[in-house]
VOGU-3710 file (C-alpha; in Angstrom, 3 decimals, decimal comma):
1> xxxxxxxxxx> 19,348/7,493/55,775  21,232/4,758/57,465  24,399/2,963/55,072  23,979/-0,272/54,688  26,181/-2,893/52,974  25,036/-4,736/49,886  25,431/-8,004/50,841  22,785/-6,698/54,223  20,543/-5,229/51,846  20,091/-7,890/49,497
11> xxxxxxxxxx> 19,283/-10,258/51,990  16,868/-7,756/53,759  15,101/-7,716/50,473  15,110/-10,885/49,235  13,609/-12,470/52,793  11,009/-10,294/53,271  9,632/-10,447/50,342  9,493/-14,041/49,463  8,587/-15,028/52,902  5,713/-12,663/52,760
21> xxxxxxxxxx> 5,153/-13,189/48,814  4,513/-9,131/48,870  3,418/-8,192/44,606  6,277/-5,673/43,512  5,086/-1,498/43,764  3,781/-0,113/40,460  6,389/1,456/38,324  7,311/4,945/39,001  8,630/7,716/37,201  12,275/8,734/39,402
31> xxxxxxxxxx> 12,138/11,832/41,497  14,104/14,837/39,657  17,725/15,290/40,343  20,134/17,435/38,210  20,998/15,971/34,754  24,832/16,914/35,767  24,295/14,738/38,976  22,583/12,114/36,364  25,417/12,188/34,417  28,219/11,758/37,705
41> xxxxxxxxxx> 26,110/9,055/39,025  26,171/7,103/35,473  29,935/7,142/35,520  30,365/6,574/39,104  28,722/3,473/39,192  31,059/1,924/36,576  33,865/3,538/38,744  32,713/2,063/41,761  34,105/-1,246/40,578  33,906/-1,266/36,947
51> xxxxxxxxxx> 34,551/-5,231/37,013  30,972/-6,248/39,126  28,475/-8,126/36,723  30,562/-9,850/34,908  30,960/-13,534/34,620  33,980/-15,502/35,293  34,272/-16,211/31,931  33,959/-12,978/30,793  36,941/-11,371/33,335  39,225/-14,069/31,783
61> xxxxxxxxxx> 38,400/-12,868/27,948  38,441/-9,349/28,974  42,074/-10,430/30,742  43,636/-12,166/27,624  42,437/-9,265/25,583  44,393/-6,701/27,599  47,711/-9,135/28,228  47,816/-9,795/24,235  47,133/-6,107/23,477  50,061/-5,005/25,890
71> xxxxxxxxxx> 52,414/-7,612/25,711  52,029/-8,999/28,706  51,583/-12,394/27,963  54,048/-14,102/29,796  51,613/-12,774/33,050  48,449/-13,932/31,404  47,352/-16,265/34,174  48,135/-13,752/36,983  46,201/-11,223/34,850  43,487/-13,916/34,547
81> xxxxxxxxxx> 43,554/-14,370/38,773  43,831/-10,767/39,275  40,953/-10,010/37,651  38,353/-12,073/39,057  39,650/-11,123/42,217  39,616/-6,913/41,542  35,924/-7,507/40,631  34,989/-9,338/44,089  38,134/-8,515/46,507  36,224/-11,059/49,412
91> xxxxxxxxxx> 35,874/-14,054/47,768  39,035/-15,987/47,791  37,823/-19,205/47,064  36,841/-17,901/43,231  40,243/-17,662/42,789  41,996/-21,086/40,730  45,308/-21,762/42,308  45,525/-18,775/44,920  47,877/-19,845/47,330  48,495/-19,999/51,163
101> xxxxxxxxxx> 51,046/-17,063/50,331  48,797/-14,894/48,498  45,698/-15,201/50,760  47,541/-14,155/53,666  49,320/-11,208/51,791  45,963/-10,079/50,612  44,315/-10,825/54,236  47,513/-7,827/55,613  45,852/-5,132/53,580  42,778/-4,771/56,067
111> xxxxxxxxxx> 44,730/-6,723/59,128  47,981/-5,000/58,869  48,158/-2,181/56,888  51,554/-1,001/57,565  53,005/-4,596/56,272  54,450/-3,251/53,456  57,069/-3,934/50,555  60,634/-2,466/51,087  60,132/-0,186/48,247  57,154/1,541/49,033
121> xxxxxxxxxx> 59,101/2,419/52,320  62,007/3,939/50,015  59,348/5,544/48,632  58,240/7,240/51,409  61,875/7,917/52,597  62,540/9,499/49,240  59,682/11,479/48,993  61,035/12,511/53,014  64,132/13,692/51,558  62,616/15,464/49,243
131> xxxxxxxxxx> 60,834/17,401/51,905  63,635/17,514/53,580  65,256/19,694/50,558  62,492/21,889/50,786  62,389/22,721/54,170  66,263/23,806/54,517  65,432/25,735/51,712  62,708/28,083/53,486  64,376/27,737/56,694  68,278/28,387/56,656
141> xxxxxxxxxx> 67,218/32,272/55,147  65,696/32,990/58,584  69,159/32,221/60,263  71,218/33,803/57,881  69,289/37,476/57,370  70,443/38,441/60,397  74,319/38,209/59,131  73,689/39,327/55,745  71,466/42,317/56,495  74,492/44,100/57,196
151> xxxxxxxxxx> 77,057/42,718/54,708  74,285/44,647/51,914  73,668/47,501/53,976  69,866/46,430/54,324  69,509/47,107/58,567  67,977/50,136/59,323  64,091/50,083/59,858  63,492/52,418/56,814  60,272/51,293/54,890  62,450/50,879/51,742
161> xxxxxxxxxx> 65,108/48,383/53,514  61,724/46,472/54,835  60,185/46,343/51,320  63,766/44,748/49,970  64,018/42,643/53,206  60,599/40,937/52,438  61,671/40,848/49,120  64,768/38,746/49,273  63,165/36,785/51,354  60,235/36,236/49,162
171> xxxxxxxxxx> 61,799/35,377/46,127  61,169/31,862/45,952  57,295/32,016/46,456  57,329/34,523/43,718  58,988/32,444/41,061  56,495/29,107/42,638  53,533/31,338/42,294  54,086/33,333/39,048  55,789/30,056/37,125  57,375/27,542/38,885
181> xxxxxxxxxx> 54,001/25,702/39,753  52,040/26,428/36,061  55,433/24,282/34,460  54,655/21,691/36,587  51,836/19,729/34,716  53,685/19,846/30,905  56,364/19,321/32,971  55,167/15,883/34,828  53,691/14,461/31,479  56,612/14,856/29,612
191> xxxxxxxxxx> 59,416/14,241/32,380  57,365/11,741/34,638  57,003/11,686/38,182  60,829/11,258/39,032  62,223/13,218/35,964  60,220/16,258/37,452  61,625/15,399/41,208  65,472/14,912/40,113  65,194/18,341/38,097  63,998/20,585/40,579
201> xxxxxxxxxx> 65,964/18,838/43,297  68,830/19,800/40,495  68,194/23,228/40,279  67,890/23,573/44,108  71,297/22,511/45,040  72,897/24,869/41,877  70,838/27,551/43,349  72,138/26,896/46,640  75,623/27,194/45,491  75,031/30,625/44,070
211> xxxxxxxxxx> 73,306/31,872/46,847  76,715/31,385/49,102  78,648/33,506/46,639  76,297/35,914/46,141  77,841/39,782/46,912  74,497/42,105/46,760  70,972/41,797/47,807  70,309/42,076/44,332  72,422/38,777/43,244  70,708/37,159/46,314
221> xxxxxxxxxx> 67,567/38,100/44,983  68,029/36,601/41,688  69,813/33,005/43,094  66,504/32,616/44,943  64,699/33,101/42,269  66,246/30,482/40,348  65,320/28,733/43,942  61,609/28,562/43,213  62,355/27,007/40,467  63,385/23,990/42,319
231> xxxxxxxxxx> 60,731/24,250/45,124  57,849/24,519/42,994  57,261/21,561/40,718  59,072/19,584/43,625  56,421/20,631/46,131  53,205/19,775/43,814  54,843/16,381/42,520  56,335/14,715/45,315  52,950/14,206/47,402  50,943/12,739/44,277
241> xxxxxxxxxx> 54,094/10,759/43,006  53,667/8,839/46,865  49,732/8,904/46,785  49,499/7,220/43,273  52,337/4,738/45,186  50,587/4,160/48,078  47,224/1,508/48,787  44,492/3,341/50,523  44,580/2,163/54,371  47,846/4,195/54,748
251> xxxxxxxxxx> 47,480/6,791/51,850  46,920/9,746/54,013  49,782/8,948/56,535  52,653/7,976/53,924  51,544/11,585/51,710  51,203/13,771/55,312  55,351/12,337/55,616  55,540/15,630/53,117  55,030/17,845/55,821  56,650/15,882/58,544
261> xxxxxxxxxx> 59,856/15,627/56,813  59,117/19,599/55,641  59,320/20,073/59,096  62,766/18,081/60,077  64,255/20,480/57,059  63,247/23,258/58,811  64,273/22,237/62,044  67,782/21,163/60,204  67,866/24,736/58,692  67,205/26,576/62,026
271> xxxxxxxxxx> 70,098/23,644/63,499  72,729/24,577/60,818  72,139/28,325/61,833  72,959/27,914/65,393  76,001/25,770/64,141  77,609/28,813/62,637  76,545/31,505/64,413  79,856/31,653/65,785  82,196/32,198/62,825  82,857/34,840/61,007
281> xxxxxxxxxx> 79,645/36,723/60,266  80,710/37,062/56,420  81,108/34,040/56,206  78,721/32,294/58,754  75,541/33,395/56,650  77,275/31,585/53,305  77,689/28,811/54,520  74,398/28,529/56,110  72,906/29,302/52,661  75,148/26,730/50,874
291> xxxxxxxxxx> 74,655/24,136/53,544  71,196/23,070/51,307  73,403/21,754/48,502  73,662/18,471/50,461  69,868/17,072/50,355  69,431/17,574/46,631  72,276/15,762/45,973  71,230/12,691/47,968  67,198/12,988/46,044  68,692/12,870/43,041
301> xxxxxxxxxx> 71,205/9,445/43,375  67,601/7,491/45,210  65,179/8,595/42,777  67,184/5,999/40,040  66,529/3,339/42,606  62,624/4,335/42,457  59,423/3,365/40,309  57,793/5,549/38,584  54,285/5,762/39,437  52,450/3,132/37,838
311> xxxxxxxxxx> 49,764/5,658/37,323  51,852/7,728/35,050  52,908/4,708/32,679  49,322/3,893/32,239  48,375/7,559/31,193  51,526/6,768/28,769  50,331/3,936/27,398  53,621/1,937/28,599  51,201/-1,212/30,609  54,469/-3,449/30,538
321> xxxxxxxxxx> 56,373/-0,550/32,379  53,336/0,037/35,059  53,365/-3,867/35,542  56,219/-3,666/36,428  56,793/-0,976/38,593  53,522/-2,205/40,476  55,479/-5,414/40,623  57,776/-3,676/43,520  54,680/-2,066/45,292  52,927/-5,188/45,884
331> xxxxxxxxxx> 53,508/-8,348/47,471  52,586/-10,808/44,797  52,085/-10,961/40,889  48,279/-11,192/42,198  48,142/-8,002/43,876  50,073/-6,483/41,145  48,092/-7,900/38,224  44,647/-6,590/40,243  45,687/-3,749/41,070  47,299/-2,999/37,094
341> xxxxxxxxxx> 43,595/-4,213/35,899  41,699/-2,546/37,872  42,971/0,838/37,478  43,294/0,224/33,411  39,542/-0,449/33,562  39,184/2,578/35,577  41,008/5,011/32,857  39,163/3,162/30,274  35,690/4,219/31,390  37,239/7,839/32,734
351> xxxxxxxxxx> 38,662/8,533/29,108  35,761/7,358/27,476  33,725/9,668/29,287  35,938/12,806/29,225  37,497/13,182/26,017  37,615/16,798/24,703  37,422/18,332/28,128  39,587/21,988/28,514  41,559/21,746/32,062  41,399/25,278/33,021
361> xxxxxxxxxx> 37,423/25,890/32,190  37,013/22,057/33,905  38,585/24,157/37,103  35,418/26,112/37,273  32,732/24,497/35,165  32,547/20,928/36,370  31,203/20,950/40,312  32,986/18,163/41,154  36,532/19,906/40,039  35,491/23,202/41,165
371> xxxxxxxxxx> 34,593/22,060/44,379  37,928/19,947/44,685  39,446/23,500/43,792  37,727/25,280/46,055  38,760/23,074/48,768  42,418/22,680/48,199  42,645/26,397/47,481  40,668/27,141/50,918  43,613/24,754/53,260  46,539/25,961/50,971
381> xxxxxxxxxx> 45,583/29,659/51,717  44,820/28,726/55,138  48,129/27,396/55,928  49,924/30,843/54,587  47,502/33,156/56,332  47,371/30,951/59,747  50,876/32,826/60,149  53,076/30,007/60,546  55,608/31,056/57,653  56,079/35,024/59,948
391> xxxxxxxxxx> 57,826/32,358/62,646  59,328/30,115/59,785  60,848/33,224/57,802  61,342/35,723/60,505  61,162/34,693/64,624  64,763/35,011/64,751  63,935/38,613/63,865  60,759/38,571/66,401  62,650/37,490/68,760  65,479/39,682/69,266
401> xxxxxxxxxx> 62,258/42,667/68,966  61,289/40,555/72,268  64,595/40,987/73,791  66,793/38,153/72,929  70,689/38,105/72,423  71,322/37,018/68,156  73,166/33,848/69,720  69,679/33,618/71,720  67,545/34,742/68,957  68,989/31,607/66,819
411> xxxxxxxxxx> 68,680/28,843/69,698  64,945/29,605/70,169  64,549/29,587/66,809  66,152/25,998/66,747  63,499/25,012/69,430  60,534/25,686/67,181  61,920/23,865/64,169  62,564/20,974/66,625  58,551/21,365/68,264  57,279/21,719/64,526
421> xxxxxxxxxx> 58,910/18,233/63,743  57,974/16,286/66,914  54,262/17,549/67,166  53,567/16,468/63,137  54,120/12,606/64,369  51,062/12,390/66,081  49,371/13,218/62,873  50,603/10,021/61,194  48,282/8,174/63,360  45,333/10,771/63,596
431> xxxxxxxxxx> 45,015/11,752/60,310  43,358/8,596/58,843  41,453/8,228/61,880  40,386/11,206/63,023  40,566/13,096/60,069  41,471/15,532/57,349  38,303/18,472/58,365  38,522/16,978/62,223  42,071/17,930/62,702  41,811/21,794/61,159
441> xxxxxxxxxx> 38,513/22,428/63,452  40,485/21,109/66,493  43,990/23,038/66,138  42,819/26,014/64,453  41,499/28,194/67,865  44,344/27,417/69,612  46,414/28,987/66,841  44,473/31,523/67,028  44,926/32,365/71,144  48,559/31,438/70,671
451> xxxxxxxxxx> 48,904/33,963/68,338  46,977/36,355/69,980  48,948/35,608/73,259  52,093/36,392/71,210  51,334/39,256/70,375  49,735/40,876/73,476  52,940/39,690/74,897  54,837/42,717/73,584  53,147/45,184/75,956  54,799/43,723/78,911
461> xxxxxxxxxx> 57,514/46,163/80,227  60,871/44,894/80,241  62,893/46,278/83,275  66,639/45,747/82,514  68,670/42,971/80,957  67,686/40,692/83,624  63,791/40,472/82,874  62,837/38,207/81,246  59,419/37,685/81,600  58,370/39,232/77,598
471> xxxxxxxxxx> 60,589/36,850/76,451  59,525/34,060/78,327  55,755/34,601/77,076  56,942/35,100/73,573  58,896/31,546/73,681  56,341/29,707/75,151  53,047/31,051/73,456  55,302/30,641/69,989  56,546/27,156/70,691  52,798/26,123/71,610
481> xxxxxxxxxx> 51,312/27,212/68,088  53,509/25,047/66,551  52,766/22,822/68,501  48,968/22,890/67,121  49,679/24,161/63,812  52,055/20,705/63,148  49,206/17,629/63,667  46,525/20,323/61,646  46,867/22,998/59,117  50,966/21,667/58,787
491> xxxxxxxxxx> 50,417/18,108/57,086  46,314/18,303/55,971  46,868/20,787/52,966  49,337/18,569/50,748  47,386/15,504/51,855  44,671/17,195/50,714  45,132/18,596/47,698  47,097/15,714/46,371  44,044/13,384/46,596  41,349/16,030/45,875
501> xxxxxxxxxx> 41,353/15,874/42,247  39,862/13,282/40,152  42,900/11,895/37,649  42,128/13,090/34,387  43,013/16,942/35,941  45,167/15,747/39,106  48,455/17,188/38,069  46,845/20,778/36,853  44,942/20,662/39,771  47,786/20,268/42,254
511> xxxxxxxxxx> 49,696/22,997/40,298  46,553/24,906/41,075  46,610/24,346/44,534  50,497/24,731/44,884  50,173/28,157/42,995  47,487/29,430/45,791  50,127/28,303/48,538  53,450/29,550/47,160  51,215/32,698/46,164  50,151/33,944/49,589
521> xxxxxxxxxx> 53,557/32,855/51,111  55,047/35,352/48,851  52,148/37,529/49,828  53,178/36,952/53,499  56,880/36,963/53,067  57,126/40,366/51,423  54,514/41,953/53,580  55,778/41,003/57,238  58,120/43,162/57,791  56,349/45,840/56,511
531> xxxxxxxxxx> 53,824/45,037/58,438  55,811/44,672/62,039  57,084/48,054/61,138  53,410/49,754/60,700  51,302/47,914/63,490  54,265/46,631/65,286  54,163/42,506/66,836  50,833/43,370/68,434  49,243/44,228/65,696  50,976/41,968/63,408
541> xxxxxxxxxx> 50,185/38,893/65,276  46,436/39,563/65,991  45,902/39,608/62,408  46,954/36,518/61,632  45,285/35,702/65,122  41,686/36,564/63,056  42,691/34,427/60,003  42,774/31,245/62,130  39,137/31,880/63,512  38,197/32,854/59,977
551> xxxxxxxxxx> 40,354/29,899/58,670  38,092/27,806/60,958  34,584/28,742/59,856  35,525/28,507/56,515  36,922/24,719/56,979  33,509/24,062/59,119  31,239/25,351/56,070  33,196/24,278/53,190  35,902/21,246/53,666  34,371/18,178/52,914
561> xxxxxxxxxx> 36,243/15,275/54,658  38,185/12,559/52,469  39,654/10,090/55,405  40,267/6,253/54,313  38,716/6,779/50,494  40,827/5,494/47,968  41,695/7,912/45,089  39,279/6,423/42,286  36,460/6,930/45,176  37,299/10,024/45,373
571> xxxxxxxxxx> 37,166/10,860/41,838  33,492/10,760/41,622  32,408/9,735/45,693  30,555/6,682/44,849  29,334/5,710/48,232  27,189/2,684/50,014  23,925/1,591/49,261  20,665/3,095/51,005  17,364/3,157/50,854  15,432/6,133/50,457
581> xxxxxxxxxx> 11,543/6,281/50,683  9,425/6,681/47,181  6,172/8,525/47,521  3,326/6,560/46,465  0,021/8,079/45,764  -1,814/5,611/46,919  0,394/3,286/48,647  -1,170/-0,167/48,529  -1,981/-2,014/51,328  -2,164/-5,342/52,755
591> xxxxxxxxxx> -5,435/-6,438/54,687  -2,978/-7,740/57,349  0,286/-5,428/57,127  0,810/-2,066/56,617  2,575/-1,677/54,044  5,734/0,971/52,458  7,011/1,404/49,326  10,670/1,800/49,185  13,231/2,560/46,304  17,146/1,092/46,018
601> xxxxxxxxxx> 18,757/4,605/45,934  22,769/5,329/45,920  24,474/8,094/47,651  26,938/10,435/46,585  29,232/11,521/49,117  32,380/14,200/49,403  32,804/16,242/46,202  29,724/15,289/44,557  27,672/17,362/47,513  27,017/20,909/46,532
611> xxxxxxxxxx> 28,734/23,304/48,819  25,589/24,859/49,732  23,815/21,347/51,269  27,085/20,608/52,751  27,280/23,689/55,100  23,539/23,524/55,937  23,858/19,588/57,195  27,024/21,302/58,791  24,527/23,327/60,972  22,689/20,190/61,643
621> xxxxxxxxxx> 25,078/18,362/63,075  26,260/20,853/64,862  22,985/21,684/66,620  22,447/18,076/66,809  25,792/17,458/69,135  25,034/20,639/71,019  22,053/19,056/71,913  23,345/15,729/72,737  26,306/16,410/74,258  26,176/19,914/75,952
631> xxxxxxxxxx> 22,184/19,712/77,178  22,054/15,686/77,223  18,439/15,379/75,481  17,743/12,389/74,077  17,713/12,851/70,400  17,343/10,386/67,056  20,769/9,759/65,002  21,339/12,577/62,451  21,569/10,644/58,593  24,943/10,752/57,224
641> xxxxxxxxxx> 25,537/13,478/54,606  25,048/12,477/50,955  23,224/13,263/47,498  20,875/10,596/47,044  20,416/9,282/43,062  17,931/6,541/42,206  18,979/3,344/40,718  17,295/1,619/38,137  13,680/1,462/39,197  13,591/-1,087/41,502
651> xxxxxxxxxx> 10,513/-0,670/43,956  9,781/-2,804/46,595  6,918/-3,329/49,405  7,970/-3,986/52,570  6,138/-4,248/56,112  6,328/-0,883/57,495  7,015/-2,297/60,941  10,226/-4,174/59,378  12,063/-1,202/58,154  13,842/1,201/60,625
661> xxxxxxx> 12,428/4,952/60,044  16,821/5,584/59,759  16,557/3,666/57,013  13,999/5,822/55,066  15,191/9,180/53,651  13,294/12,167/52,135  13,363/12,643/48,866
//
């Protein structure tokens, strides 16, 4: 089944059959499909653009009627513009009074998509920050354990002290996984988008502050609970508060600045830790601790100079409010008014068609949710259990094991904070390109040897002071898995999950999704250390060594990719136009030319394809570029994956010879 565009397939149609004067194909009862699929389709085609059909008269009734009803007036003729425009985005010249200005501003969305307003830079800077925030606050711990392991008499390699080591440690994930990230929905609707950012920012820098005069492991313990407090909600609201921002084209890249900027915090962490290393140890591991206070404080003075997510007023009801924070994101008033429209005629149709529904039972119940759950769950797991968080929490401990001096110990670590950073750049460019799935199946087997290379590592004899060679192999083989990890399982799972979800359940299902992640980093966190002490680095490595090739066959099977879909798309995957063959028993015929009956079908692309087809057209195309590729045999073009739904029925004849067999699909 080859996608075609509309515009191709109406003239297709239209020419061949009037220059041929073919009689239309008998009416036929639509193959079967599942009534749940029926139902998806229905509402996906009013999603699709919920504006097509309608008359020009019509858009500027329905355009006073939602200006009057939301006192917004005084825009009436932008609202008037902006909505014959949202229902056909490529013709201009409908438009009354559109000027030079607003054509060209509307002609940089496709030709240059980074051309942006100011504000949905500070946007992405604060949203940066925020990250920021979050990664000093996993990072500066791994630093400062080694100075307060003996200032609470927690040192000795007794499986108790391990057990409260990976506890103290894991105190955060605990309170994200167990609370922190469940608060976050009531939390968003009542608070907003920025509300929920400045109070967990809040919370992390008073955390911070008690962490640095903290005198037992168990007072540690309980300031970093109180610390998951502030990296929960934070972590599942910043990267939908910047998608609901952001247009499509450059979606992925501005949300994937979460882990980026995730990344500088850790490297900052790891930097502050080699800053003072050389004081006082009672007080060096304080101040590294209490060195976090700083980012929050900055988050919470920017967020006054943000919008809040014009998404978030419309679920309120506040249309003036989303006007005119959309006013900031956009160009023009003509952008902002089509944009405003649109998406109100979007949650018009979606609440229509979804009152009454039960979030948590919607998790499970409806495929398309459970399938956006089972996805996000699947790279949020992944990027716990891929191992990175053992070198995030704990290489300054792996690597004195390896031989290193502390002071050592502490400037490696620095180093991969620093190659973390650098190496998630190249995803800003990739990951909208290349994409989401693309990016885990290329990075996730050389995890896995790096990890396996680390680990063998430790069964190289080290003969004196002088050799360094276990170190050397330990450096290198960690600094190139974060290398990989940082452009694939480091910036894909937020960008992921943060897009996954159709609206109605977006914030519970990023709470979901942040849950599974903070979760299995606690999981991690409290279990390394028993772990190094049980199978020691070589075994402790190779396990997570197995989750990346596990991690990768699961992603291969299961991940459907989302690259350069916009977020209402991607609600219900409305995709292009096909045809699909009907079968006709008989076919009629023409004396002259052979003749094929063919039926106007739509597919259904990303979540609405059930796991099961998705991993077997996985095998296909597999097979089908290990035949191409590796033994060269010449072989036909393998049809793009999809669930195909028939339209209204609208049967055609067409000459046999005139359509190409990639055009016809079974049914």
């Amino acid at each position: 089944m080859a996608e075609l565009t509309p515009t191709v397939e109406k003239q297709s149609l239209s020419g061949d059959l009037h220059s041929e004067k073919f009689d239309p194909a008998p009416k036929l009862p639509p193959p079967a499909f599942d009534p749940e699929l029926q139902r998806i389709a229905e509402l996906s085609a009013k999603l699709e653009n919920p504006l097509s059909g309608f008359s020009t008269q019509e858009l500027v009734q329905q355009a006073e009627e939602f200006c009057q009803a939301n006192g917004l007036n005084d825009q009436l003729e932008n609202f008037k513009r902006g909505a014959i425009l949202a229902a056909n985005p490529q013709d201009l010249d409908r438009i009354p009074g559109i000027t030079a200005e607003e054509r060209q501003f509307i002609d940089w969305e496709t030709t240059r998509r980074w051309k942006q307003p100011l504000m949905m830079y500070f946007i992405a800077v604060l949203s940066s920050m925020a990250a920021i925030v979050q990664g000093m606050d996993e990072a500066v711990v791994n630093g400062a354990q080694i100075f307060y392991y003996d200032r609470f008499g927690i040192s000795d390699s007794s499986r108790r002290t391990a057990m409260i080591q990976g506890l103290v440690n894991s105190a955060p994930y605990l309170c994200c996984a167990v609370f922190a990230c469940w608060i976050t929905d009531p939390a968003n609707r009542i608070l907003g988008r920025r509300g929920v950012i400045f109070w967990s920012c809040f919370i992390a820098g008073v955390a911070s502050i008690w962490e640095a005069f903290t005198y037992s492991w168990q007072q540690l313990f309980a300031a970093r609970l109180l610390l998951g407090l502030g990296i929960g909600p934070k972590s599942a609201t910043a990267p939908i508060y910047t998608a609901e921002c952001s247009p499509a084209p450059i979606r992925g890249a501005l949300v994937m600045q979460w882990q980026m900027w995730t990344a500088f915090g850790i490297a900052l962490g790891d930097i502050v830790s080699v800053i003072f290393m050389d004081i006082d140890p009672d007080v060096a591991w304080r101040l590294i601790l209490g060195s976090t206070v700083v980012a929050p404080v900055l988050v919470c003075c920017m967020i006054y100079c943000a919008p809040e997510s014009p998404r978030w007023y419309m679920s309120k009801g506040r249309v003036a409010d989303a006007y005119h924070a959309m006013r900031k994101l956009r160009f023009c008033e003509l952008q902002a008014s089509r944009d405003l429209f649109y998406i109100a005629k979007l949650l018009e149709i979606e609440n229509r068609s979804l009152q009454g529904r039960n979030l948590l039972t919607d998790m499970w119940r409806v495929p398309r949710v459970r399938r956006a759950a089972q996805a996000s769950g699947l790279v949020m797991f992944m990027q716990q259990f891929c191992g990175v968080n053992v070198i995030a929490y704990y290489s300054s401990q792996v690597f004195i094991e390896a031989g290193f001096t502390r002071k050592d110990a502490l400037l490696t670590t620095m180093g991969t904070g620093l190659v973390n950073w650098v190496f998630a750049i190249p995803a800003l460019y990739t990951i909208d390109t290349f994409g989401r799935r693309n990016l885990l199946l290329a990075t996730f087997p050389a995890m896995s040897a790096c990890l396996f290379v680390t680990g063998m590592a430790f069964f190289i004899p080290v003969d004196g002071p002088e050799d360094h060679r276990r170190v050397g192999v330990v450096a290198a083989a960690i600094y190139l898995y974060m290398a990989f990890y940082s452009p694939g399982e480091g910036p894909v799972p937020f960008t992921y999950s943060a897009e996954a979800f159709p609206l109605y359940i977006r914030d519970f299902g990023m709470s979901y999704a942040t849950a599974v992640c903070w979760f299995f980093n606690f999981i991690l966190a409290i279990t390394f250390p028993l772990m190094l002490n049980a199978f020691k680095p070589q075994g402790a490595f190779g396990w997570y060594a197995a989750w990346c090739l596990i991690g990768w066959v699961a992603v291969f099977f299961i991940l459907p990719e989302t690259k350069a879909l916009t977020l209402e798309e991607l609600d219900y995957g409305p995709s292009r136009f096909s045809f699909y063959l009907a079968p006709l028993s008989p076919c009629p015929s023409s004396a002259t030319t052979p003749l094929t009956c063919v039926q106007l079908g739509i597919g259904y692309v990303v979540f609405s394809v059930p796991t099961a087809k998705h991993a077997s057209y996985q095998v296909k195309n597999f097979m089908w570029c290990f035949r191409k590729y590796v033994l060269r045999q010449p072989v036909k073009p393998l049809p793009p994956l999809s669930v195909l739904h028939p339209s209204p029925p609208f049967f055609f004849l067409l000459p046999t010879s005139l359509i190409p067999s990639s055009t016809l699909a079974p049914m």
